[in-house]
C-alpha positions in Angstrom: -75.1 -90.5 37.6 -74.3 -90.3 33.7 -71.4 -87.7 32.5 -72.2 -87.1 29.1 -69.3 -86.4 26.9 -67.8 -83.1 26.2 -64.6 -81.1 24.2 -64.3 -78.0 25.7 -60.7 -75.9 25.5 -60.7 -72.6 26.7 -58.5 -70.3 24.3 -58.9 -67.3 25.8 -55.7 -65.5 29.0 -57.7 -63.9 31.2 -56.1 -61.1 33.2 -58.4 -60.2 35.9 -58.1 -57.5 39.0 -58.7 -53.8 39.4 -55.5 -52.3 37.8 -54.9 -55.0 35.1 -55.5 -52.1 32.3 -51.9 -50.9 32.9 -50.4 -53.9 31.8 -52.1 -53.9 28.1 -48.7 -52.5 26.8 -46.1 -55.6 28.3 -49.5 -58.0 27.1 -49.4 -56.1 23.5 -45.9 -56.6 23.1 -46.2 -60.0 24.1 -48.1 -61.0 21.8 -46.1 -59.4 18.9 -48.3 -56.4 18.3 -46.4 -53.3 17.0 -49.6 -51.6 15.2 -53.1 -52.4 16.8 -56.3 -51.1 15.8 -58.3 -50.0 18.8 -61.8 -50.3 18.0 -64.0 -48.2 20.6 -67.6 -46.6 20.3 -67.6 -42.6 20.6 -69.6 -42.8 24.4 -65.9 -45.0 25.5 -64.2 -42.3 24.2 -65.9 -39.4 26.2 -65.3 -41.1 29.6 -61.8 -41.2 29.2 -61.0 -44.5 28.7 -59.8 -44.4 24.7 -56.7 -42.0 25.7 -55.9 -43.7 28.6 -55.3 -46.7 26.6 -53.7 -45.0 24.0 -51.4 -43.3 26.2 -50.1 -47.0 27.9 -50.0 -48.3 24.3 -47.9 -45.8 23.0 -45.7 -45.8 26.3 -44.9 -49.6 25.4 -43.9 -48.5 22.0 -46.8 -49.7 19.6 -48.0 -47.4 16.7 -52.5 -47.4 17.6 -55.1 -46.3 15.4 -58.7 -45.4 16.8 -61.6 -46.6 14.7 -65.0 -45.4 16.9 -67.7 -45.1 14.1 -70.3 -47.6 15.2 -72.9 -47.5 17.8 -74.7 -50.2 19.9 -76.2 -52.8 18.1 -73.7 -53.4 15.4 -74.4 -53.4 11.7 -72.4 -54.9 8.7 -72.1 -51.2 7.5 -71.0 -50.1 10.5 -68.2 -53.3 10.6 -67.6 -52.2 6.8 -66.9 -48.7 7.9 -64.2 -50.4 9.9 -62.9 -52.0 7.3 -62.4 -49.5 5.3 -60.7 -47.4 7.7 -58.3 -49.9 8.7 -57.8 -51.3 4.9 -54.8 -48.7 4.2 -53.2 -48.4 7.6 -51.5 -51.7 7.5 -52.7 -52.9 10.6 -51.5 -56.1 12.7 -53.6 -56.4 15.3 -56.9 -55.9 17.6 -58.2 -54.3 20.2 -61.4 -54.2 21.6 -62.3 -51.6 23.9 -65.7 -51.2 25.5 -68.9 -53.1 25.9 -70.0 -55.9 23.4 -70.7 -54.1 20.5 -67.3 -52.8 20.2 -65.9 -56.7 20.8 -68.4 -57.8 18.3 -67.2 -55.4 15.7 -64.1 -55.7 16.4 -64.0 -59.1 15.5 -66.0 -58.7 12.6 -63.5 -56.2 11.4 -60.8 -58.8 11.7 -62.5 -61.1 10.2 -63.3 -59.2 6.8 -59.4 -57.2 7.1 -58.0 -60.8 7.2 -60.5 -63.0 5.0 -62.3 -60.0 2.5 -66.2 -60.7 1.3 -69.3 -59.5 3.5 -70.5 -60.4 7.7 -73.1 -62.6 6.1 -70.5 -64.3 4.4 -69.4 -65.9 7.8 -72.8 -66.6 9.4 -72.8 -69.8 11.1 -69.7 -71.5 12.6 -65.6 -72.0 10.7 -66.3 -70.1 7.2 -62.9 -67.7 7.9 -60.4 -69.8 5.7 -57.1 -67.4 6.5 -55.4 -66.4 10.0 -56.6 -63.6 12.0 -55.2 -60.7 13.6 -54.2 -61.2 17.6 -56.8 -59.6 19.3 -56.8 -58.4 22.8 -60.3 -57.4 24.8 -60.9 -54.9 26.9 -64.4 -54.7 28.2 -66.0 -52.2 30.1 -69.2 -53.2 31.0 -70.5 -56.7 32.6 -72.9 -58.2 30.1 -72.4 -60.0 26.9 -69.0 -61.9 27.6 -68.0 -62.0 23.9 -64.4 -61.6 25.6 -64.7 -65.3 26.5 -66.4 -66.5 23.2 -65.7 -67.6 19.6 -68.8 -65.7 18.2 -69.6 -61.6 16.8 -73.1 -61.4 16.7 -73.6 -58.5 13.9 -76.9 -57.4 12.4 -77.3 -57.2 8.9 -77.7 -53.7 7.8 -80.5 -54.3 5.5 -82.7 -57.2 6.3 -82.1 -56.7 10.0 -80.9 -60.1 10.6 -79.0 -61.1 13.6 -76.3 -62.9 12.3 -73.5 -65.0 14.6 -70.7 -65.4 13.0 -68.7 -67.9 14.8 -65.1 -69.4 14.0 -62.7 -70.8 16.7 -59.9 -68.3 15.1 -62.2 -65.7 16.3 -61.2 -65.8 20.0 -59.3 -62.9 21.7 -55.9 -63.9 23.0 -57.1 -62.0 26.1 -59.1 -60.7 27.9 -58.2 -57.8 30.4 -61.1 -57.3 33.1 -60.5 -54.5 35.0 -63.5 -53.5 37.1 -62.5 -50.2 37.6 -63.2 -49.6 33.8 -66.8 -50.4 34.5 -67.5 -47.8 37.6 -67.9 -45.2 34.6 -71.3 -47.3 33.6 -74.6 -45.3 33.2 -77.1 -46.7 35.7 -79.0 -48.1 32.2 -75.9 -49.3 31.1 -74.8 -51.5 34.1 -78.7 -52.7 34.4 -79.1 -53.7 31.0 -75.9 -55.5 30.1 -76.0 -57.0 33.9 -79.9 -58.3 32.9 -78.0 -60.2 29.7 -75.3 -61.6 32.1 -77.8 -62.8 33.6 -80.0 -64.3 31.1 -77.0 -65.7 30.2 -76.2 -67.8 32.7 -79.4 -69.0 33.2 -80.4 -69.7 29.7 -76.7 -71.8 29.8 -77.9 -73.6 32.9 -80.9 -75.1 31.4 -80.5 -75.5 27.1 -80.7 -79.1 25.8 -76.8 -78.9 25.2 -75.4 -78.0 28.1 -72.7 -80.1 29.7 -70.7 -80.9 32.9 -68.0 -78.3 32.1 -71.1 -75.6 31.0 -72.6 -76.4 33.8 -70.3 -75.5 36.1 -69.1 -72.2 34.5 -73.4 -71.4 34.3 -73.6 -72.0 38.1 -70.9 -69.6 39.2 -71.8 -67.3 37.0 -75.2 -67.1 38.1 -74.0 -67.2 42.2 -71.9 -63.9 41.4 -74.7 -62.1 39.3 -77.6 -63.0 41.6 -75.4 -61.7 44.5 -74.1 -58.3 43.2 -76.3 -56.8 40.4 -79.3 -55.3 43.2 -75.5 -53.8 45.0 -74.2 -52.3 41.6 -77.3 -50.6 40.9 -77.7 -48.9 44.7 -73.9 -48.5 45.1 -72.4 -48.3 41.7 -69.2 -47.4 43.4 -69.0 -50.9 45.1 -65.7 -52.4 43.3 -66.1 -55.7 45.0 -69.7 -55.9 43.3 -68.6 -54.9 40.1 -65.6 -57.5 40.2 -68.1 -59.9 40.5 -70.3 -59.2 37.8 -67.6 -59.1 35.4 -66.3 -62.1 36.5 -69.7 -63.4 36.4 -70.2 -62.2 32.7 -67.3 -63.9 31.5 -68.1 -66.8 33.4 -71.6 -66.8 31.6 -69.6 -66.4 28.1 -67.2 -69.2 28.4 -70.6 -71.2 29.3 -72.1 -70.1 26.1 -69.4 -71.6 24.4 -70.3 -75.0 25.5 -74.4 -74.6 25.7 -75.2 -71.9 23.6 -78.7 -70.0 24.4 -82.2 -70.5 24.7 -85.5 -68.9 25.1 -85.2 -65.0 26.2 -82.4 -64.7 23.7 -84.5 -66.5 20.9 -87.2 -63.7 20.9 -85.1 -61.2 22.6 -82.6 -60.5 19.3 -85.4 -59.8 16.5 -86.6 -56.8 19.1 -83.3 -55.8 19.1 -82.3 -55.8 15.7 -86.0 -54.9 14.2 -86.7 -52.2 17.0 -83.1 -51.3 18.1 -83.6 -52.0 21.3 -80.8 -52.1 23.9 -80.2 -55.8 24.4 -80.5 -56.0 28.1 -83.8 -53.7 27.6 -85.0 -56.8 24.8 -84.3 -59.5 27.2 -86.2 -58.0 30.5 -89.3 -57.4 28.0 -89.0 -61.1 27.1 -88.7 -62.4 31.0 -92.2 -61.7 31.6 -93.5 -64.3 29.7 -90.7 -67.0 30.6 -92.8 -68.6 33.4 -95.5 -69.3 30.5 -93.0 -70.4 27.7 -90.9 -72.7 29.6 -93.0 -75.5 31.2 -91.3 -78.9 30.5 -90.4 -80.5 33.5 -87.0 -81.2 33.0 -85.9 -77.5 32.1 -88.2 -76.6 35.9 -85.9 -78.7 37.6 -82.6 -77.3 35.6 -83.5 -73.9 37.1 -84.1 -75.5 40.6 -80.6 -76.6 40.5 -79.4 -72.9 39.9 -81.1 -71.4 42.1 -80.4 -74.0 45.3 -77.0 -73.2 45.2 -77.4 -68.9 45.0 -77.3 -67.4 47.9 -81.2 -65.0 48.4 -82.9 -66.7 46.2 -85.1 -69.0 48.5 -88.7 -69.9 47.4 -91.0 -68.1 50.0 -94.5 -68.4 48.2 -94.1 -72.0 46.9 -94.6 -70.2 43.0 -92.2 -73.0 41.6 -88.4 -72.1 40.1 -88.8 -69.9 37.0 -91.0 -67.5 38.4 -88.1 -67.3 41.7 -84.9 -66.0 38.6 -87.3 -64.0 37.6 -87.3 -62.3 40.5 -84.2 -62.2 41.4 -83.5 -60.5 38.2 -86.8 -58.1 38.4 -84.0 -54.9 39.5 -83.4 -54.5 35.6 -87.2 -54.2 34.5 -88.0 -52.1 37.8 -84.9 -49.6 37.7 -86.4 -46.2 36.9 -86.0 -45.6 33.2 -85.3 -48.8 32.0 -88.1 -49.0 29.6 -87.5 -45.4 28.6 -85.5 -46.4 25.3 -88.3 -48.5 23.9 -90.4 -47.5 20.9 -93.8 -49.1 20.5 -93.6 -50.1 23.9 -97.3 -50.9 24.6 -96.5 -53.4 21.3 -93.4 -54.8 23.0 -94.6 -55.8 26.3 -97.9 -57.5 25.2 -97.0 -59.3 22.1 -94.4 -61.4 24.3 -96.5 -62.6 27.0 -99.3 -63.0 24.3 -97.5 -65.3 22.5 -96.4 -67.5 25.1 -99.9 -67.5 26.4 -101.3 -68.4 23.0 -98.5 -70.8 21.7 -96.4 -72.0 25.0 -94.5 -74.5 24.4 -90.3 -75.5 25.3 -87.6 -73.1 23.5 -84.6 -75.5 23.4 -81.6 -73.6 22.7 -80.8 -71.6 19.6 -82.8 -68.6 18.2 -85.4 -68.9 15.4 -84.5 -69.3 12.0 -84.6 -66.3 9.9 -84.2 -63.7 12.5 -82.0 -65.0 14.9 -79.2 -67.4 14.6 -78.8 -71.0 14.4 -77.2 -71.6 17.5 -78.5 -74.9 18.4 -81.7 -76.9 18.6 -84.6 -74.7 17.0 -88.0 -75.5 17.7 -90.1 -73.1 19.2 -93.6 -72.5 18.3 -93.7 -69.4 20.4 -90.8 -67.8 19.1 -91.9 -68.5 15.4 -95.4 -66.8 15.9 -93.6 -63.9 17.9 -90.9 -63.4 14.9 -94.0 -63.9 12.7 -95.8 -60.9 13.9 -93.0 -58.9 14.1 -92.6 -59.2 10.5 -96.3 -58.2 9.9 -96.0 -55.8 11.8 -98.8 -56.3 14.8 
């Protein structure tokens, strides 16, 4: 057996355990923060958990400011809105409150507060030149893990672009995962960011740069998901199950870290930044035609792997690995509703499988050029003709 070599370094405290909110003042002040900016969408804010935060901030003594004008999906207006707000109120530090997209922008508003110019300014990977603020993260959903990576993953405003914006100053000091935060989930919310959990860790499993250490973040990740996401969905109040799906998504993001993404990711972000679409919703559309895309032998076997040590995941109809996750995550695409966000959704779920069907072929990891974001290894007929329709419009 060969061990390929590796760097890995992970930057990121994690406090973890229902309860751990509480301590965000002592872990403010510890890390020298006297006047944070919480960054948290409007829908955080309405289920309670923006004041509750602000009250333990301001019992610890630090000064907080609430910026909330952005919505899922974030934009480079929307991160400039942030900017601007926070540009005269002599800020000194971070804090992300919510589900990715208030993570994501909260690092992108760090990174333009700290280092000026425009998002697109930092696509790709060590472009910030000056410090940045301490962040802390607070998420409240189990999905993107951008609490455990070095990477805001912002759309620009007007050419749609997904843009990753990567620097290793952009890590949060910590992360504070307190599963009670995420009981407060919408059913769509805890299926579709569970879904990109999910996709996660497999995608991490099986891309042409994983490594030992990705590897073994990718597998646990996957154990936990695979486990609890059918028990969140039909007992949302299970706090056991939703302790392990955060865990798992964080898992899942320190793995990204190492491996960076693949296939459903590579098609799934010009749906979502072309169409809107919820994340979670553009990844489950993309599944379908994963069985078809992926065939090489090498990346079958990677996904035999995962699924040999996950518990219920057993092939009982000899249908070979990839079809097997995609069962074991079908709960997203089933759940009543799910697709009920789409637009064009007819358009959506043919063009994928079509695609794969008419140009299969191996997605290594990394998403397409010009929509996505060079993450990795691009080379994907498939996701070239797919992004290539999009833009005509079929």
């Amino acid at each position: 057996m060969t061990i390929d070599m590796f760097d890995f370094k992970l930057s990121t405290r994690l406090v973890f355990g229902p309860g751990t909110v509480t301590r965000v003042g002592s872990i403010a002040g510890d890390l020298g923060m006297t006047r944070p900016l919480l960054v948290a969408d409007s829908g955080i804010r309405n289920a309670g958990h923006v004041e509750h935060v602000i009250r333990l901030l301001t019992a610890a003594g630090l000064d907080v400011e609430v910026f909330d004008q952005f919505s899922v999906n974030p934009d480079s207006a929307m991160v400039d809105r942030g900017v601007a707000f926070a540009s005269t109120l002599n800020r000194d530090s971070v804090i992300g409150l919510g589900g990715g997209s208030s993570l994501d922008c909260a690092k992108g508003i760090n990174l333009l507060l700290t280092n000026g110019g425009q998002v697109a300014d930092y696509r790709g990977y060590g472009h910030a030149p000056n410090p940045l603020m301490t962040m802390i993260a607070i998420p409240t959903t189990a999905g993107t893990g951008s609490e455990a990576q070095s990477y805001a993953v912002i759309s620009d405003t007007t050419t749609h672009l997904k843009m990753a914006c990567g620097d290793p100053k952009l890590v949060f000091s910590t992360a504070i995962l307190d599963p009670n935060l995420t009981l407060s989930q919408p059913t769509f919310v805890t299926a579709a960011s569970g879904f990109d959990a999910i996709a996660h860790a497999v995608e991490t499993a099986v891309t042409t740069r994983r490594t030992e250490i990705s590897t073994l973040f990718s597998r646990e990740a996957f154990r936990l998901l695979n486990a609890n996401y059918e028990r969140v969905l039909t007992d949302p109040d299970n706090l056991q199950a939703r302790s392990a799906m955060q865990l798992g998504a964080f898992y899942a993001g320190v793995a990204i870290e190492q491996s960076m993404l693949g296939a459903a990711h590579a098609c799934a972000n010009p749906l979502t930044a072309r169409y809107q679409l919820t994340h979670g919703a553009a990844l489950a559309i993309r599944w379908g035609g994963l069985d078809r895309v992926d065939r090489e032998p090498s990346r079958q076997g990677r996904h035999q792997e995962l699924l040999d040590q996950a518990p219920g995941t057993g092939d009982t109809h000899g249908r070979g690995p990839i079809p097997r996750v995609r069962r074991s995550t079908r709960h997203c695409r089933e759940w009543p509703g799910f697709y009920d966000v789409l637009p064009r959704r007819r358009r959506c779920t043919t063009l994928l499988p079509s695609a794969a069907r008419t140009r299969g072929t191996v997605v290594d990891a990394g998403f397409p050029d010009g929509y996505g974001c060079s993450w990795g290894d691009v080379g994907s007929p498939a996701s070239s003709w797919i992004l290539d329709s999009l833009r005509r419009g079929q």
